[in-house]
N, C-alpha and C positions, 0 to 999 in steps of 0.2 A: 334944683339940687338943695337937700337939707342938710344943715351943716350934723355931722357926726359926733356924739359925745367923746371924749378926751379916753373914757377906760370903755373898753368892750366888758358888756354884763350878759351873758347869756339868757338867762332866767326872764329877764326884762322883752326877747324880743320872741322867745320860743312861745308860751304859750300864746301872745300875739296872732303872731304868724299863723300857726296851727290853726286856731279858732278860723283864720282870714281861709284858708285854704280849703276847709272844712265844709265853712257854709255858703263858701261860693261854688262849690261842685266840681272843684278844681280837682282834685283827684281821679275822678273819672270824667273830661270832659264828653259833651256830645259831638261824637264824631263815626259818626255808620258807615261813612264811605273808607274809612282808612283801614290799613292795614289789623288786622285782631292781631294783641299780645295778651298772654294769659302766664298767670302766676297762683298759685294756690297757697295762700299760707296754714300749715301743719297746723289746725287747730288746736289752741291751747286748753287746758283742763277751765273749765266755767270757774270752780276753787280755785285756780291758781290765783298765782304772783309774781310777776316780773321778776326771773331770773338771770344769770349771766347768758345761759347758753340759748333763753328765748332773743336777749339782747343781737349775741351773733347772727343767728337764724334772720332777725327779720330786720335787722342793718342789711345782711345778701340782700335779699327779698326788696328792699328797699331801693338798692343801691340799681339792680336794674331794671325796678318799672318807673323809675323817676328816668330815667333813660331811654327809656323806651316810649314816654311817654312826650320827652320832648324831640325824639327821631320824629313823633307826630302820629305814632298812629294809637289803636284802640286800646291804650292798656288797662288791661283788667285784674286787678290786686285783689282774689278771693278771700277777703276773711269773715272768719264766723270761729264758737267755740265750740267744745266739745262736752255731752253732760253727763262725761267723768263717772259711771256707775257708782262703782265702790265710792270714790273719793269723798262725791256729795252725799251717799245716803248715808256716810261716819259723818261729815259735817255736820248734817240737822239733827241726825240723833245724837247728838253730842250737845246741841243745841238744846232740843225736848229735854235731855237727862238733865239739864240743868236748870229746867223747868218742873221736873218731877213727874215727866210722861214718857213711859215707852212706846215704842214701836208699835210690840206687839200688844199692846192695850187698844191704842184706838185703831189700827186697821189696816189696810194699805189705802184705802180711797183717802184716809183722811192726811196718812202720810205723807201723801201723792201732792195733796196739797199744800201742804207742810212747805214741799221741797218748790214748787213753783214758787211761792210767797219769797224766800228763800232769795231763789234764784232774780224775782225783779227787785229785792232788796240788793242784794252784796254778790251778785253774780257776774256783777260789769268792772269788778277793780281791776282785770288785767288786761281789758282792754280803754280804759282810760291809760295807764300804765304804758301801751303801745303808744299811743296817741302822744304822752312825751319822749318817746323814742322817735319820733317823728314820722313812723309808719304810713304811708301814704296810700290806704287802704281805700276800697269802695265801699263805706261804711254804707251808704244809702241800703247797699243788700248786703246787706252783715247777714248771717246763715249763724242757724245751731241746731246742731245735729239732733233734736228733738223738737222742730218746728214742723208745722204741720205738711209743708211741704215735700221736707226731707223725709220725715217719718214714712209717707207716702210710701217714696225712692224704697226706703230701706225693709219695708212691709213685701213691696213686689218683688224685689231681690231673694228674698227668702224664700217666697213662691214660687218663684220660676224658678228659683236650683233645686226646688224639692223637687218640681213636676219633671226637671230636665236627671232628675236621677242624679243628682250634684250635691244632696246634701241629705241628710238620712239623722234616726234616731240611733243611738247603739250606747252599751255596757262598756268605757274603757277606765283607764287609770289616768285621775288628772292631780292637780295640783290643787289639794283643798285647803283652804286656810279656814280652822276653825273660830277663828271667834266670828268673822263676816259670816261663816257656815255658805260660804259656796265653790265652785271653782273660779279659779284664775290665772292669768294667764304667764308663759316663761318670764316675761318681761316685766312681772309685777311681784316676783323670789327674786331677793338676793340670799347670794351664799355664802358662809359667813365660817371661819374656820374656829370651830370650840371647842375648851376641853372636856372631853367625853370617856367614856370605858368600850373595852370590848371584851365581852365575856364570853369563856371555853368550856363548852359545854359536850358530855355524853351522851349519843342519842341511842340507844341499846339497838342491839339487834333483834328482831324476830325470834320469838322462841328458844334465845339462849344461845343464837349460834355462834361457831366464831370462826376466825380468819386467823391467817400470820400474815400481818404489818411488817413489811421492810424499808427502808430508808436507804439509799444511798447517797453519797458524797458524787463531786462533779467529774471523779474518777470510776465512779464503778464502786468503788470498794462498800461494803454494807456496814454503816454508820451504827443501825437498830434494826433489831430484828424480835417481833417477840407475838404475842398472843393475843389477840382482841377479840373481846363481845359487843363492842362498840365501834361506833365513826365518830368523828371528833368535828366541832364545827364551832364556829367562831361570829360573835353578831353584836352589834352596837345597839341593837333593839330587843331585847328579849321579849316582851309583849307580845310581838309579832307572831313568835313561834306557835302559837295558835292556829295561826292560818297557813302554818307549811303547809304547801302540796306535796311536796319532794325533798331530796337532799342530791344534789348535782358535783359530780367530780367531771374533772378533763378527762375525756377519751383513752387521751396519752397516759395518764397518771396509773402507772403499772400498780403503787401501793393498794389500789382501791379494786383493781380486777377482779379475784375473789367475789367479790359481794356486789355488784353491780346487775341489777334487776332483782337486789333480793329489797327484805322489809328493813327496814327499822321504827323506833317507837321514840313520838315525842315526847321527852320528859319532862310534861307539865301535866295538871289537870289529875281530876279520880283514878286512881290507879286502875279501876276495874274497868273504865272506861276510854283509855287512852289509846289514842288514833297510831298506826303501823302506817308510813307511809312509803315508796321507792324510791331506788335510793338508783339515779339515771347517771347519763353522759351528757355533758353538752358544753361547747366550747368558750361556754363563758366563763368559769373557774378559772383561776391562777394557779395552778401547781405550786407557784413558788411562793404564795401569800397563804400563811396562816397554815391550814391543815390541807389546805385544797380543796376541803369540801365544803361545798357554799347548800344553806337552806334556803330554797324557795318558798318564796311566798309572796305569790304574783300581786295578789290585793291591796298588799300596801308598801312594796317596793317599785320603781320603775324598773333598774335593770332585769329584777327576778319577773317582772312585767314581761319582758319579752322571751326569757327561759320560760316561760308557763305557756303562752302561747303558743311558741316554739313545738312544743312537748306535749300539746293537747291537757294540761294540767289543770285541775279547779281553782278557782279561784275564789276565797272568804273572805268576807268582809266584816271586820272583828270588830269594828268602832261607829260611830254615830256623828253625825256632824258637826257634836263639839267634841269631837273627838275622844271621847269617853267610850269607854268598853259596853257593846249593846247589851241592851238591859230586854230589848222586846221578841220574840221566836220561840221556836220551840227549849225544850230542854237542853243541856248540853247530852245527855246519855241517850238522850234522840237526835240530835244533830249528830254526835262524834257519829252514832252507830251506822247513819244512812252516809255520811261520809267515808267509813270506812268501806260500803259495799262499790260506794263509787270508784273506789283505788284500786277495788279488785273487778274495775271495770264496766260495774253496771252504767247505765247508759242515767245522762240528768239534764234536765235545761237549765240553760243561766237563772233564770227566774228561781228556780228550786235551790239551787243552789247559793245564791243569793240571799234565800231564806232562812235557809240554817245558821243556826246562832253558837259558834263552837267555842266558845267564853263562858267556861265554868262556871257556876252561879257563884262563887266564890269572888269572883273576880269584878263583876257584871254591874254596870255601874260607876265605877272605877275610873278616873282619868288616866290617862294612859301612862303618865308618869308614876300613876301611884302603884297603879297594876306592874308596871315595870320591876319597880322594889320587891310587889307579892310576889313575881313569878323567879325572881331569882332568888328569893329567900326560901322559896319550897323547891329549887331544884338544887338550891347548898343542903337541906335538909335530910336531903334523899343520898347524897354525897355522891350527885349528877354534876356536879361544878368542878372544870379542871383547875380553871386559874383564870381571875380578872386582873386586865390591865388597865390603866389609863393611857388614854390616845388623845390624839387632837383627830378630830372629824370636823368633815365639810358639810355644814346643818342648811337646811334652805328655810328661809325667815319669809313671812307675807311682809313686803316693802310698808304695807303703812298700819296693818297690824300689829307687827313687832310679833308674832305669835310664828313658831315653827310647824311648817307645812307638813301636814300629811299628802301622804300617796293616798287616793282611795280609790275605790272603783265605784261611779254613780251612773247612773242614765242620763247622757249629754245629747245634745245634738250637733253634730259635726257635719264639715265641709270637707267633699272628696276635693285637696287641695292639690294633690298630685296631677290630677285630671287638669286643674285651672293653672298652675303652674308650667304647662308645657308653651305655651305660647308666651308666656311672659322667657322664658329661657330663650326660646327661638329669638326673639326680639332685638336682645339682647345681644345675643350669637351674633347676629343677620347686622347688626349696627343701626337697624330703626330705631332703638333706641340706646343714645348713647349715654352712658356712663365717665362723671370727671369727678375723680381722676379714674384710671382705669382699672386700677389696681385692684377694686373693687368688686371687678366682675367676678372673681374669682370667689371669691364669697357670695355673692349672688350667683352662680351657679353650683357651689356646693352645698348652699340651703334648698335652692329650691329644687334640686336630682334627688335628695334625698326627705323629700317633706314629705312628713305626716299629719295627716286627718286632719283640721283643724276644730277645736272645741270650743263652737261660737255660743252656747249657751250660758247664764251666769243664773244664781240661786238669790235675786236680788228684789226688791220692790222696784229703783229707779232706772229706766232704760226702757228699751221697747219690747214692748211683752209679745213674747214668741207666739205668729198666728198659728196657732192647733190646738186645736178641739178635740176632748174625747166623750166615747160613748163608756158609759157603765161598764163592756166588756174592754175594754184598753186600746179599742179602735181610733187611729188616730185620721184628721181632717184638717188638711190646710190649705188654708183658703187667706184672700184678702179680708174678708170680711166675717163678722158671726154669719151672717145670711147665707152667705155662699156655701161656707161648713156646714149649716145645718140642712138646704137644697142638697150637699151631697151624704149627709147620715141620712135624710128622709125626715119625712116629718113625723114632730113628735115622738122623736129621740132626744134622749135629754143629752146636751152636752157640757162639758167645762172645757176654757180655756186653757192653757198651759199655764201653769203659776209662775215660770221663769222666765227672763229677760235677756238682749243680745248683747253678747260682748262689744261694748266700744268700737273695739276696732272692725267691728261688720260694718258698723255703720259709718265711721270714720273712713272703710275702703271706699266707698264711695265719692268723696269728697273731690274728684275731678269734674264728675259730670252732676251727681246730686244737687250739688248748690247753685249748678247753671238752669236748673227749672227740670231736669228730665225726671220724672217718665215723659213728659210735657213735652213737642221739639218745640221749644224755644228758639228764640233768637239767639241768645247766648250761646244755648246748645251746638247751634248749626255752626255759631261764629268760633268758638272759643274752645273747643273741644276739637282735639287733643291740644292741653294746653301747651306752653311754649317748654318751661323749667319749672323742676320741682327743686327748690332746696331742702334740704333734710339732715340732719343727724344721723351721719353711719348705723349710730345704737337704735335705731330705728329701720332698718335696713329691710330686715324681715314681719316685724309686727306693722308696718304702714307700706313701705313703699310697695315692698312685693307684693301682697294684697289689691295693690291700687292697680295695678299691673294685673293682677289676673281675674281681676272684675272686672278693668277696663276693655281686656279683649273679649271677656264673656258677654257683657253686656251692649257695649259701644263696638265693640268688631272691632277696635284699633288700640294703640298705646295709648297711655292716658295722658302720655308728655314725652317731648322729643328729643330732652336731656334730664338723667339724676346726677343731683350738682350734689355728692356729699362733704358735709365739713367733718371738721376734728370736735373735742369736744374744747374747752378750754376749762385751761388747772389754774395753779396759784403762781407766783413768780418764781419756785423753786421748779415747778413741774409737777406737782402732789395732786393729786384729782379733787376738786372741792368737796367737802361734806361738814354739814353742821356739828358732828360729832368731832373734826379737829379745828373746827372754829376758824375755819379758811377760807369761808364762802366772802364773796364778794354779791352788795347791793349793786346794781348797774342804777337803779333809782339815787342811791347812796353820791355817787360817780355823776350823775346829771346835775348831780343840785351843786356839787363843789367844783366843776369843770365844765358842764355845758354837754346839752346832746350829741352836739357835733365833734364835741374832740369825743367821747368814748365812739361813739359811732367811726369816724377815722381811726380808730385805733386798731378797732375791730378788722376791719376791713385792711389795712397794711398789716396787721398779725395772723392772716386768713391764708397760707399757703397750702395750698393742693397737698391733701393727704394729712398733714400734720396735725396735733394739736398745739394750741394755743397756750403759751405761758404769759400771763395777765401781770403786768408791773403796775400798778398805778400813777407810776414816772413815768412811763411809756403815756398817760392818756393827759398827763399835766403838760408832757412834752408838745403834744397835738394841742390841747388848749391854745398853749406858748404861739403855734403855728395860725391858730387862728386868729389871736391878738395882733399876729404880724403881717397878715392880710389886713385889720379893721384899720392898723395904722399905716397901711400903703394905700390905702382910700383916702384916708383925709391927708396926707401928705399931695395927692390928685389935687384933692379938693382946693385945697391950701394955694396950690399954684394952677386954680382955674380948670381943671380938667375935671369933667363931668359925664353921665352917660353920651355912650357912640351915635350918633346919628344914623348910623349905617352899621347892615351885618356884613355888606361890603370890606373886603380888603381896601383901606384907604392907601394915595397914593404915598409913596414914602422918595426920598431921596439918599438923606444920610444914612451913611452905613449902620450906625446903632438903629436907626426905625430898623431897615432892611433885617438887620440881626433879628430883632426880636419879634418880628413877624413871621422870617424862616422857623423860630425856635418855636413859636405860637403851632405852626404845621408842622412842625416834628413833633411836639408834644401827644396833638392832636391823635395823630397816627399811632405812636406808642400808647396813646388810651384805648383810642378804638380799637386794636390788637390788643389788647390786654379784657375788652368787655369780649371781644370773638372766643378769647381763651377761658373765658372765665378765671383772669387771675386776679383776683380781687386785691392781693398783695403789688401787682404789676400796677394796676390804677392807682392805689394808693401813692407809690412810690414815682412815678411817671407825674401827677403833677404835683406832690408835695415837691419834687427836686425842682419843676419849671417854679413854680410860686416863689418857693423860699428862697434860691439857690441867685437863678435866672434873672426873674424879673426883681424879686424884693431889693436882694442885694448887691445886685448889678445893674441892671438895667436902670432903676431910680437912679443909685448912685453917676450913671452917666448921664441921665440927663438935667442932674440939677444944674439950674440956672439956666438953662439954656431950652424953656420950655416955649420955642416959637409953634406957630397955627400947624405945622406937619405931625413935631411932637406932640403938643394932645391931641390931634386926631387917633397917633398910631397910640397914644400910650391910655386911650379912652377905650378904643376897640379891645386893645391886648389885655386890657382888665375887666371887659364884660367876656371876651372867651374866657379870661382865669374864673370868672362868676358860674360860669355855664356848664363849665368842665367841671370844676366843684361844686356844684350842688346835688348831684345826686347821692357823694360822700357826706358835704357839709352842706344841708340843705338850707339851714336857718340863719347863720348867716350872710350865706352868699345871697339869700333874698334880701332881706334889711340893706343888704350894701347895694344891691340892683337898686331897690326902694330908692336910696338914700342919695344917689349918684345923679338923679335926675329922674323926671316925667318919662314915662314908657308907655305903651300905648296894651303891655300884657306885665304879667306878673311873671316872674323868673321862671317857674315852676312850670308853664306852659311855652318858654321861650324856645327856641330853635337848636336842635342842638347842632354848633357848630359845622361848614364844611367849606370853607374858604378856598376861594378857588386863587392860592397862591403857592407856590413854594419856595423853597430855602435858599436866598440869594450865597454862593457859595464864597463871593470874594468879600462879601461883608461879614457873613459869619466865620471866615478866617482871618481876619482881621480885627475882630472884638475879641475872639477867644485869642488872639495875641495880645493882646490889650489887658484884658485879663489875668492871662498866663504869667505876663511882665509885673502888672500891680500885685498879684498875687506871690509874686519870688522875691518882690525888694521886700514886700510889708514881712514876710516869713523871716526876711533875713536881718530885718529889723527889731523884730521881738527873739530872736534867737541869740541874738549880740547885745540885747540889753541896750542900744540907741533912743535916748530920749525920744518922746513923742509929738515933740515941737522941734527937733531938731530936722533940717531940711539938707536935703543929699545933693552931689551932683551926681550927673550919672554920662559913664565913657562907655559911648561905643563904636570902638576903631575899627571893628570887622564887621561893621551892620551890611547886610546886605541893601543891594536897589531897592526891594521891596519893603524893608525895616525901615528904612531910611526916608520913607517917604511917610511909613505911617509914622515913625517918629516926628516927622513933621507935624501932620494930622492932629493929631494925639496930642499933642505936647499940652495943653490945657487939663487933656484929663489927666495925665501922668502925676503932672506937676499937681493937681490937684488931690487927687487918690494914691498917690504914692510919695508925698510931702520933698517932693523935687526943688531943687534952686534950678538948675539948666539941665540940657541936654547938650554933649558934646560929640559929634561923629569924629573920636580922635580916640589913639589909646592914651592909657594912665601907662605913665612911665615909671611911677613914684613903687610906696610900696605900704600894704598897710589898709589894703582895698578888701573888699568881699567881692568874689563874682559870681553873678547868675547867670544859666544858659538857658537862651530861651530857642526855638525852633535855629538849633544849630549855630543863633550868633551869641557871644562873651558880652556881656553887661560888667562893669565893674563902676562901683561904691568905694570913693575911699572914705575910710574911717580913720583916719589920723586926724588927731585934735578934738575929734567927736565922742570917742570913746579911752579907756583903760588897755589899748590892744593886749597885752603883756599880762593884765588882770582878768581878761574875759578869757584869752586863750589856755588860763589856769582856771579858770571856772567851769570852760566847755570838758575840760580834760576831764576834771573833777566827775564832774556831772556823768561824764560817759563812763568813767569806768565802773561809777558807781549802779547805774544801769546794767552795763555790763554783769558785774554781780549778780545784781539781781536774776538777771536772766537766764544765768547759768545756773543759780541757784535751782530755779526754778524748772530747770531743764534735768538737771539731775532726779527733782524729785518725779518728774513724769516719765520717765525711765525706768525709777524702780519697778517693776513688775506690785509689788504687794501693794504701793499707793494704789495703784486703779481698784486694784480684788477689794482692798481693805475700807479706802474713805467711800465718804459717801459723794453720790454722783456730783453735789450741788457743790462738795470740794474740788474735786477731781476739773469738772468745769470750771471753775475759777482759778484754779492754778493756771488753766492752758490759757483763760483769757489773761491774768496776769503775765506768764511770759510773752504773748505774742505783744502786748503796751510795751511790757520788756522794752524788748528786742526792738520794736519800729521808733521806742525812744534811742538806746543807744543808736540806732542807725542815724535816725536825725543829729544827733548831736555830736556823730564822728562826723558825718556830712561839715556841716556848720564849720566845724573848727578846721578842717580840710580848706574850705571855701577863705577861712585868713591867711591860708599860705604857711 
């Protein structure tokens, strides 16, 4: 046993510890015969940095392969990163620019290099970063998803769903972010609401014709009635109008009847040359928004995306990939012209159509904002402009661009996800795969019944370059290999590779079985596949999980794991969702250095309720610290009176009813943890032994048995604090090692110890008999500090109606009484006098006289005081949560503190009518 420092210091034993655990293989011991546990952790960006919500994610993750791993059998903790496309190739070139080299100056091979350099420089800080989180990872095979192995995996995946008809070349509308110049993915747009215009614009009719426009009220009655050469249409983007195909009213929309299959003419552009386009039905208009009539233009809208398609419409594509107005194709007075024979039906292929350049050379060249200003100052000129307003629009922003997303229409390569989807649904359905909490599913089936295409290609240098080959004529080959490609072009066909790279998350879906060795059957493979739990982040639900899931049944014939455990995210202590723009982010690195791994790691883990998110106190993790200080100093309180590690994982013998107690409590705990790891309620474990440690043993249990520490007592009270070590360490790993360490010679390190299963349970008349004991010490001390009784002043205590069974442990007892509840005797008589406090404990009357001891007369005017003053308050505050307009009107974080305010209220006045009731 080594004696223990006086202040627990975190910092002093964590990275210690770590390092020990690290380089002794202790993370993944050798053990082939036992049971496979598999855990994958969500690879983080290679650029990152330890954030809050990696902190949650891999405390879960943490909490049960450290559990799983002293159950004894094979746990397998996958971690590896991920290399982050976009992220890293802003990173280096960022880097270069500050060097005074682009990109595009020296090449992509040399680029390529760039980014590896890069990568064995400053690519490992967030997993050092893990590593004091205390992540108990299989570092030995740390995996990144651009290692040769993986690359392998993620090369033959792409193969085999082209050959399997699963993934195809095609012309759709993605999500372009001009400055990187590629596409990207839903989950890398945020949408962002700005102030913007929407401008009303005349689009003329066909050769001068005209209609009567009528308007009705929600009566019938005709509001306007009058004479039109025009349709009226309304657009946040005028640019655009270049590439209408159409102009689309509702079906229903009687005003538009009239003219519906006729021309109209877009007012922009050479007058002599200006495109007539039809004017259709389709039920995507609002009638009741704006004019009703909405301009298509499939190329660089999504919704009008799916009106064009709908409707057999063409589709132009007006801008260039930094989003500037094409400058390169034919003329405009040759585009408009062969465009306009298209509307009147001639037949065109996407490729032709694609080629035409319908951006007035006036225009051409132009950033789209600048064009924006040209084209609605020439169609105010023309006295085509009805009326601009300003609006607030919902904009979509590239996340690390900062630059606002075009729609464009490019040559991608997609995955038929609908196809791969149906068995991950089934799965799901069928409970193979279960989902916690459940709530969940419901979202996972209405993403993936309704999923589209998926667009694994990116316009990138860093990531794995798409295998396919072409010939001269646009003949496409893919293959694993150049070799292979060019065996199927023939020989002495010249070909080139693809110049674009895979989305992340292609290869990222892989991450169940890739990192275990496959295409390879591995050992791992065979062992460890389908893993056990995935944890994850909801916001992730569809960009990782569901993917994982519908490669895992395409590829592996099974699920890729046999529960998704999703969390919440976690906000700030109001509930505000963090972001660096309101300066509310919290460092979890920040939080380790001034509290210790272990308490933010316990905090995480008691604030992790199924479904919810996370509101983050930093009192809440100082609180946990506090908890762990109160563990170090129930160690050396052990220590102090001779008690050191257990001899045995044996239940030792016990006689006295407090052993008995706290042995039953030791297997009641037990049980409500391991029901709490079945449920995955992370909140439940937390909770379950912070009340046994703190509540239980700390402040009970010591307290009974000081002084009175003979050869039974440290037996039981040595055992009962290596299952508190054992039970807490997969929460608090660091220091419930140091205190195994510290407690005495072991013949293993905690981290490998046994987890718990004692073959005793809950002696019933002893653990009714301390929580009387308790219950007693617990009602006199209450009613001691309630009545303002000095703290050196020592009681008698009458009890004239104790029962047989009170009366005996009063006897028992009378040492701890007198000692824990500051007693002079015990009398089995009543108090006749008057002047007493009485407590009721399991049905018998306790009575404390207070005469002479206290001010009866002054305290009975002070409880009053007190209470009514309470009272008040409570009303006060009841009144105001009543109002109706408080809730509409304050803000939530008021609205919440008032009710928690009244409910202190309320259970203070309760106490203190008690109290003064209890003087008689």
């Amino acid at each position: 046993m080594s004696e223990l420092p006086k202040t627990f210091e975190p910092r002093a034993i964590e990275d210690r510890w770590y390092a020990h655990w690290e380089n002794q293989g202790l993370f993944r011991p050798e053990r082939p015969e036992a049971e496979p546990w598999t855990i994958v952790m969500p690879p983080p960006n290679v650029t990152g940095s330890l954030h809050i919500g990696h902190a949650l994610d891999n405390t879960l993750q943490d909490v049960l392969t450290r559990r799983a791993r002293m159950q004894g059998k094979d746990a397998l903790w996958v971690v590896g990163t991920d290399h982050a496309g976009i992220a890293t190739q802003m990173v280096v070139e960022r880097n270069l620019d500050s060097q005074g080299i682009k990109r595009a100056d020296i090449g992509r091979e040399a680029f390529l290099e760039h980014v590896w350099e890069w990568k064995a420089q400053s690519g490992g800080a967030i997993t050092r970063q893990l590593r004091r989180l205390g992540a108990s990872c299989d570092w030995a095979h740390e995996r990144f998803t651009m290692d040769e192995g993986f690359s392998k995996a993620v090369i033959k995946v792409f193969v085999e769903l082209y050959n399997r008809k699963l993934l195809y070349r095609a012309k759709r509308l993605v999500n372009w972010d001009p400055k990187f110049q590629t596409a990207i993915s839903d989950l890398e747009v945020e949408n962002r609401e700005v102030q913007g215009h929407m401008w009303h614009f005349r689009y003329p009719l066909a050769g001068g014709e005209t209609y009567t426009y009528v308007e009705k009220d929600e009566d019938g009655n005709v509001v306007l009635q009058e004479t039109r050469d025009y349709i009226s249409i309304a657009t946040t983007r005028p640019e655009t109008m270049l590439g209408d195909g159409a102009v689309a009213v509702h079906p229903d929309d009687e005003r538009y009847r009239p003219i519906v299959g006729k021309l109209c003419e877009i007012p922009v552009g050479p007058t002599e040359h200006r495109r007539q386009i039809p004017i259709i039905t389709d039920e995507y208009p609002d009638p009741n928004f704006g004019s009703g009539a909405v301009k298509i233009t499939g190329g660089h809208d999504l919704n009008d995306y799916g009106v064009a398609q709908r409707n057999g419409l063409p589709m132009y594509r007006l801008m260039d990939g930094r989003a500037h107005m094409r400058s390169e194709g034919p003329s405009y007075a040759e585009s408009a012209a062969r465009a306009q024979a298209i509307a009147r039906g001639e037949k065109a292929s996407p490729e032709e159509i694609d080629a035409l350049n319908l951006v007035p050379e006036a225009y051409r060249g132009l950033d789209r904002y600048d064009a924006r200003k040209a084209v609605v100052a020439d169609i105010d000129a023309e006295g085509l402009m009805i009326k601009v307003e300003d609006k607030l629009i919902m904009q979509p922003f590239g996340d690390r661009s900062g630059l606002v997303i075009e729609p464009m229409l490019t040559d991608q390569w997609y995955v038929d996800a609908e196809t791969l989807a149906k068995p991950a649904i089934e799965a799901v359905r069928s409970g193979d795969i279960a989902v916690v909490p459940e709530t969940w599913k419901k979202t996972w089936f209405n993403w993936l019944e309704n999923i589209q295409p998926w667009c694994v290609s990116r316009q990138l240098w860093w990531g794995h370059r798409i295998p396919a080959w072409y010939d001269p004529s646009g003949n496409v080959f893919v293959a694993e290999t150049v070799d292979e490609a060019q065996r199927q072009a023939g020989e002495g066909v010249q070909l080139s590779q693809d110049e674009d790279v895979l989305d992340t998350w292609f290869s990222s879906a892989l991450w169940p079985f890739a990192t275990l060795g496959w295409p390879e059957q591995t050992d791992d493979v065979r062992r460890h596949y389908p893993n056990d739990v995935l944890i994850s982040g909801f916001d992730i639900i569809f960009f990782w999980d569901a993917r994982m899931a519908m490669q895992g049944f395409e590829f592996m014939g099974e699920r890729p794991w046999k529960t998704l455990y999703l969390h919440g995210l976690v906000r700030d202590a109001k509930g505000q969702k963090m972001s660096k723009s309101k300066g509310n982010t919290v460092d979890p690195l920040g939080l380790i250095d001034n509290y210790g791994a272990d308490a933010l790691r316990f905090t995480l883990a008691a604030m992790e309720s199924q479904g919810r998110d996370i509101k983050l106190d930093e009192k809440r993790v100082e609180g946990y610290r506090n908890f762990a200080t109160k563990l170090w100093n129930a160690a050396r309180f052990l220590q102090m009176n001779g008690v050191g590690a257990s001899d045995s994982i044996a239940v030792p013998p016990a006689e006295l009813p407090v052993n008995r107690w706290i042995i039953g409590e030791v297997v009641e705990t037990l049980a409500k943890l391991d029901r709490a790891f079945d449920e995955l309620r992370f909140d439940g474990m937390a909770d379950a032994i912070y009340h046994f440690v703190w509540g239980t043993f700390c402040d009970w249990y010591v307290e009974l048995i000081k002084g009175a520490f003979d050869e039974e007592t440290k037996a039981v009270a040595a055992w009962a604090f290596d299952q508190i070590l054992v039970m807490l360490h997969p929460l608090m790993p660091f220091i419930t090692e140091e205190l195994w360490d510290a407690m005495g010679p072991r013949p293993y390190e905690l981290i490998v110890a046994k987890w718990p299963e004692p073959q005793a349970q809950a002696d019933p008349r002893a653990k009714a008999e301390v929580e009387w004991l308790i219950d007693l010490v617990s009602a006199v001390r209450s009613a001691r500090t309630e009545l303002n009784v000095p703290p050196g002043a020592k009681l008698h205590l009458f009890a004239g109606d104790a029962s047989e069974v009170s009366a005996e442990r009063l006897d028992r007892q009378f040492a701890n009484l007198a000692r824990l509840a500051r007693l002079e005797s015990i009398q089995l008589s009543q108090f006749t006098g008057s002047g007493a406090v009485q407590v009721v404990i399991a049905g018998d009357t306790y009575a404390l006289p207070l005469e002479g001891v206290i001010d009866l007369e002054a305290e009975k005017a002070r409880l009053a005081k007190s209470a009514a003053a309470a009272e008040t308050e409570r009303d006060s505050l009841a009144q105001r949560l009543s109002n109706p307009n408080f809730e509409e009107r304050a803000k939530p974080e008021a609205v919440e503190k008032a009710r928690s305010d009244h409910e202190a209220k309320s259970a203070e006045a309760e106490r203190l009518r008690a109290a003064l009731e209890r003087l008689g």
